[in-house]
N, C-alpha and C positions, 0 to 999 in steps of 0.2 A: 504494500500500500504506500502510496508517497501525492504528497501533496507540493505543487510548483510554485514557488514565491513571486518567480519573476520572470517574465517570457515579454519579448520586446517584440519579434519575428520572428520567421522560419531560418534556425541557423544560427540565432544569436544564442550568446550565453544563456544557461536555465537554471537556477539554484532550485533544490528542489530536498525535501525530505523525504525519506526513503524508512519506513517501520518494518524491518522485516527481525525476525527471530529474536524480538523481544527487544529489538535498540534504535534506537532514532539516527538514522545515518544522515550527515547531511554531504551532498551532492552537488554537483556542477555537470551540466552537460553542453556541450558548442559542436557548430561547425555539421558536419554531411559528408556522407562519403564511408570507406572502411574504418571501423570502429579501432580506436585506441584506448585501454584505460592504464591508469599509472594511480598506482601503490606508492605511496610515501613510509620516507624512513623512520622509524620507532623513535627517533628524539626531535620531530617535526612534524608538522601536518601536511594537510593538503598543498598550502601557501608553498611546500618546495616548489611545483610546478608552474610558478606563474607565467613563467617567460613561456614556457614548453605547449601550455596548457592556449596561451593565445596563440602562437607561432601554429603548433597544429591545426589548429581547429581551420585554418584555410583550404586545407584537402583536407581532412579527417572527421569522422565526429568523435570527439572525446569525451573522456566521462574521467573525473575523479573526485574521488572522495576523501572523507577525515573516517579514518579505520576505528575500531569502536576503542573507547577509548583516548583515541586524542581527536585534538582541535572541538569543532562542535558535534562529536557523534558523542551518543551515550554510552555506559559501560554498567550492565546489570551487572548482577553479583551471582552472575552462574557460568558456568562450563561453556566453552565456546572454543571456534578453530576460524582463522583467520578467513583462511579457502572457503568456507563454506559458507560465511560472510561476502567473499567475494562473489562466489554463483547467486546468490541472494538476489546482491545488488544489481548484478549484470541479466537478472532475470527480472527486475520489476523497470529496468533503465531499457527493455526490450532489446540487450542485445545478444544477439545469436553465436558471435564470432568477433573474436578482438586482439591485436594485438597486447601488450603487456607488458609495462614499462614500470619496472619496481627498482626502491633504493632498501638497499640493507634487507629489514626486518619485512619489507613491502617486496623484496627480491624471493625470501622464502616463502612467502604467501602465495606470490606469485608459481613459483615450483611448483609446491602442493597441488593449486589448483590445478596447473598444467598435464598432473600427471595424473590426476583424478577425472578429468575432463578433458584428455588433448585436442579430441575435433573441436573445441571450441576457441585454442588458442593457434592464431597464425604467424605469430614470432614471438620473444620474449626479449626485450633489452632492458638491464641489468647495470645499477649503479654504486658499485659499492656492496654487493652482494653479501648479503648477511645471510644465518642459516640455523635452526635451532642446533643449541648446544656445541656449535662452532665460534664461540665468544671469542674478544680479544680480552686477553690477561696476562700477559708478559712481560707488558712495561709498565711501569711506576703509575703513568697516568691514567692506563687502564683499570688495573688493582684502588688505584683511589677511585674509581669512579664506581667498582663492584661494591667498596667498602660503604660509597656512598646510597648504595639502591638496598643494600642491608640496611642499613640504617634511617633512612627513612626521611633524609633531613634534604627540602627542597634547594635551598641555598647550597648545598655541596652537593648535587646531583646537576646544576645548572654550570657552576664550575667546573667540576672535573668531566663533566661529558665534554665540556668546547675546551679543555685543554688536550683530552685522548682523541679528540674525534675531528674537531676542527682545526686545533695548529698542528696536532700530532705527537709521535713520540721525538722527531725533529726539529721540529719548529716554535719557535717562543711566539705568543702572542702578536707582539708585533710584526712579527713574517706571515702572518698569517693577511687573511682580503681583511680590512677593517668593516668594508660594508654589505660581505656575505657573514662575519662573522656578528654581527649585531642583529642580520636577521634570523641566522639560528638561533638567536640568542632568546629572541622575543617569542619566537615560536614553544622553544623548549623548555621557559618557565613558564609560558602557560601551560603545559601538559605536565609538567610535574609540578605543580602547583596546585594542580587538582584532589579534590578530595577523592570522587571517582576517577581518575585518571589509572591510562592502562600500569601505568608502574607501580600502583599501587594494590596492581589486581594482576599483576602478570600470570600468577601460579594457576589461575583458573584456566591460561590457554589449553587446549589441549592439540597434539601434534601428531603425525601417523605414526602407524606401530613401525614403519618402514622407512627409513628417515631417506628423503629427497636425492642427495647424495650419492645413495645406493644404487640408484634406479635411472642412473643419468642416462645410459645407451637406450632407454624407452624413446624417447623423446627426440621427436625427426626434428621439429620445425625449426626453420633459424635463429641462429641467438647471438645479439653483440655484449660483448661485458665491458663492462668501463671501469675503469678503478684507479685513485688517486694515488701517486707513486708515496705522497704523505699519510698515507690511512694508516692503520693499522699495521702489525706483520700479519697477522691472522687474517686479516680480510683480502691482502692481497693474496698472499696462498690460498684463500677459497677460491677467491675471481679463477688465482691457474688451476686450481684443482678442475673446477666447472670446466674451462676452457677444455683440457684434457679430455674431462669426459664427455661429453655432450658431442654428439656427432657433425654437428652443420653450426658451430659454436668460432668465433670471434673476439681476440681480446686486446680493447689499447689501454695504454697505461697513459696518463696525462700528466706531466709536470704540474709541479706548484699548486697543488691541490688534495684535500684532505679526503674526509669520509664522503660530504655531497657534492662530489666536482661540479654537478648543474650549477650550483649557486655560487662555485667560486669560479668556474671556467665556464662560463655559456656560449663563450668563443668558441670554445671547442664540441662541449656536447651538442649544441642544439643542432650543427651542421649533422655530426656524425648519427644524428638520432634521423634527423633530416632523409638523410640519403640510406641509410636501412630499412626504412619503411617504403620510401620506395622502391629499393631494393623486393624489397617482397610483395610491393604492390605489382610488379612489372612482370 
């Protein structure tokens, strides 16, 4: 069931609520053509997409969302799996068939669903690829930031995510974008801030018994991976690990850029997201 706040024409942007399995999703849908949607990454909302979200929507119709839990969707207090949130949505958003453009925690959602449902996904590109139980923990400012999601305490969960995730284990602060790092900034104190917010309800996810990973040669459709040569080590070893597995799979590594290279290099993703989609459109 979903109710549309604001429709101007055929084509334009649509915000739209979206009730399905007990949570109030709120939604974006633009544009006409073959469907795109994009999954954001678990310390942001939907806002990652902005540049992505207009640029597309001129050949595409795109659809994203705030995953339950962050930005403006709700987060009940039951059992729930990202994937099946996702088919939810893409079944009351009437779509059939989409590509799949996920960051991080919005990358393994994306898997999931893919391998649950492949005729419905026609490529999947991948930012920063995260994966359940494939965390980063190795460097000092990752481990401050687990120490922070134990503990509970919003101010050090808002810190230490933009020192492990946005300047990096390399980079100080000030090497980092100043004006990509202020808008993760504002995103992901609102989401941990939250009293229902997913970090305070993580344990509830539930995940398959067969972890994504596993099952990478399932999975025909084409895949580009992008990943920040400043991210993580652990997430760049996922990006090659996927690369590796995944049959018709793609991987560029981007300078000077951490966990969400859209928002700190859009010089570079939005071309390369550009041209894979039509790649697969053609």
């Amino acid at each position: 069931m979903s109710a549309t706040f604001s429709h101007k024409k055929t084509g334009a942007p649509q915000a739209r609520w979206i009730e399905a399995g007990g949570v109030h999703f709120h939604a974006e849908l633009a544009g006409r053509g073959d469907a795109v949607t994009m999954l954001h990454g678990f310390l942001v909302d939907s806002g990652q997409w902005d540049e992505e979200f207009d640029a597309l929507a001129a050949d595409h119709r795109v659809l994203r969302y705030d995953l339950r839990g962050f930005g403006r969707s709700s987060m009940p207090d039951t059992p729930f799996a990202h994937h099946e949130d996702l088919a939810r949505v893409l079944d009351d958003s009437g779509i059939e068939r989409t590509a799949l453009i996920g960051c991080s925690g919005g990358a393994g959602s994306a898997l999931d669903f893919a391998l649950q449902q492949p005729e419905r996904v026609s490529a999947l590109a991948f930012i920063g690829a995260g994966y359940w139980g494939h965390y980063a923990t190795r460097t000092p400012q990752a481990q401050a930031f687990w120490a922070a999601v134990q503990s509970g305490d919003s101010d050090a969960l808002l810190e230490t995510s933009l020192r492990s995730f946005v300047d990096g284990p390399r980079r100080s602060q000030e090497q980092s974008h100043p004006q990509a790092r202020a808008r993760i900034a504002a995103m992901s104190a609102w989401n941990f801030g939250r009293a229902d917010g997913y970090w305070k309800h993580a344990t509830l996810q539930r995940n398959p018994a067969i972890p994504a990973p596993e099952r990478l040669a399932e999975l025909r459709m084409p895949v580009l991976l992008i990943v920040g040569e400043e991210d993580q080590p652990e997430v760049i070893e996922l990006s090659e690990c996927l690369a590796a597995g995944l049959p018709h799979a793609r991987l560029v590594r981007v300078a000077d850029a951490g966990h969400h290279v859209n928002i700190e290099r859009p010089d570079v993703v939005l071309p390369l997201l550009r041209d894979f989609l039509a790649e697969v459109r053609a």
